[in-house]
Residue, then its C-alpha position, 0 to 999 in steps of 0.5 A: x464534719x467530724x470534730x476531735x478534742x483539740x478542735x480539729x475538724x475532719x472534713x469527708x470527702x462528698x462524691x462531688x470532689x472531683x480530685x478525690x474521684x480521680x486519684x480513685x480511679x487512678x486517673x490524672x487529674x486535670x491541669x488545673x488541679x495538677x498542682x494540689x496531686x502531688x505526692x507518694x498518694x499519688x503514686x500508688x498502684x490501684x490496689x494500693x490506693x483502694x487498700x488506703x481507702x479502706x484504711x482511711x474508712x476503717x480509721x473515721x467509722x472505728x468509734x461509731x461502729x464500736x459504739x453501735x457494737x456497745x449498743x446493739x449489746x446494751x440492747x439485747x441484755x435488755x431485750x433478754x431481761x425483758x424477755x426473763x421478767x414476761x416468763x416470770x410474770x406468765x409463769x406465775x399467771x399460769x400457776x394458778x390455772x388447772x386449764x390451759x389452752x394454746x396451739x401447737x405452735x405456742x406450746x412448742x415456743x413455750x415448753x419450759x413454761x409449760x413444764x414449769x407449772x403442771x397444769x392438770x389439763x393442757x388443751x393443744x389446739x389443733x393436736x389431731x395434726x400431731x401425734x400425740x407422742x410428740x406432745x407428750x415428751x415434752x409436756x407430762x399431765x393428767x390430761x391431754x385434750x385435743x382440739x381442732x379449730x370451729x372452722x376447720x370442724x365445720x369445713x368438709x376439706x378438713x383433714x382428718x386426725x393422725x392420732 
């Protein structure tokens, strides 16, 4: 139940309301209930009855869905701060580096990062699988390292480098 201001109580309608079901399907209801299906609800065209239900919907979920709207925003502020303080905390771990090391994958979620600290040495694993001109346009250093993984070494179906 939906309780307003003035301490009035909405009361929803469960699937178990006999009459409620009847005036959706625009059928009759029986004669025991004849006497509460009076009315102009009761005769509206199909159309118009489905087109009330959503109005009435619309009216009872209108400050939940405002409120879930409101929240999932207050949520990705936070997510996007959040996201803002770990840059700012790897950033300033990875300043400090003269090596680092990711994959390829990595390296391209975090390029601004990358860029950011101007390690001397960028070690890509897995670079032999890309051309080393695709790594470079993001990412200008001193050095440029590829590695493949120890497994994909030892395996003899590895593929072989593009570079």
């Amino acid at each position: 139940m939906i309780e307003d201001e003035d301490g009035f109580r909405t009361a929803g309608i469960t699937g178990k309301d006999f009459l409620w079901k009847c005036w959706l399907k625009n059928k009759d209801p029986p004669a025991v209930l004849r006497k509460r299906a009076i009315g102009a609800l009761w005769k509206l065209s199909p159309a118009d009855r489905k087109a009330q239900k959503l109005m009435w919907q619309h009216q009872i979920y209108e400050s939940e869905r405002e409120e879930v709207a409101l929240a999932l925003k207050t949520i990705k502020i936070a997510k996007d701060e959040l996201k803002g303080l770990q840059q700012t905390t790897d950033a300033n771990i990875l300043s400090k580096a003269r090596v680092i090391g990711c994959t390829t994958t990595k390296a391209a979620m975090c390029k601004s990062l990358l860029n950011g600290v101007g390690a001397e040495i960028l070690l890509v694993e897995e670079a032999g699988e890309i051309r080393e001109a695709d790594v470079l346009t993001w990412y200008v250093c001193a050095h440029l390292i590829g590695l493949f993984h120890a497994e994909e070494i030892a395996h003899d179906k590895s593929p072989s480098s593009h570079i």
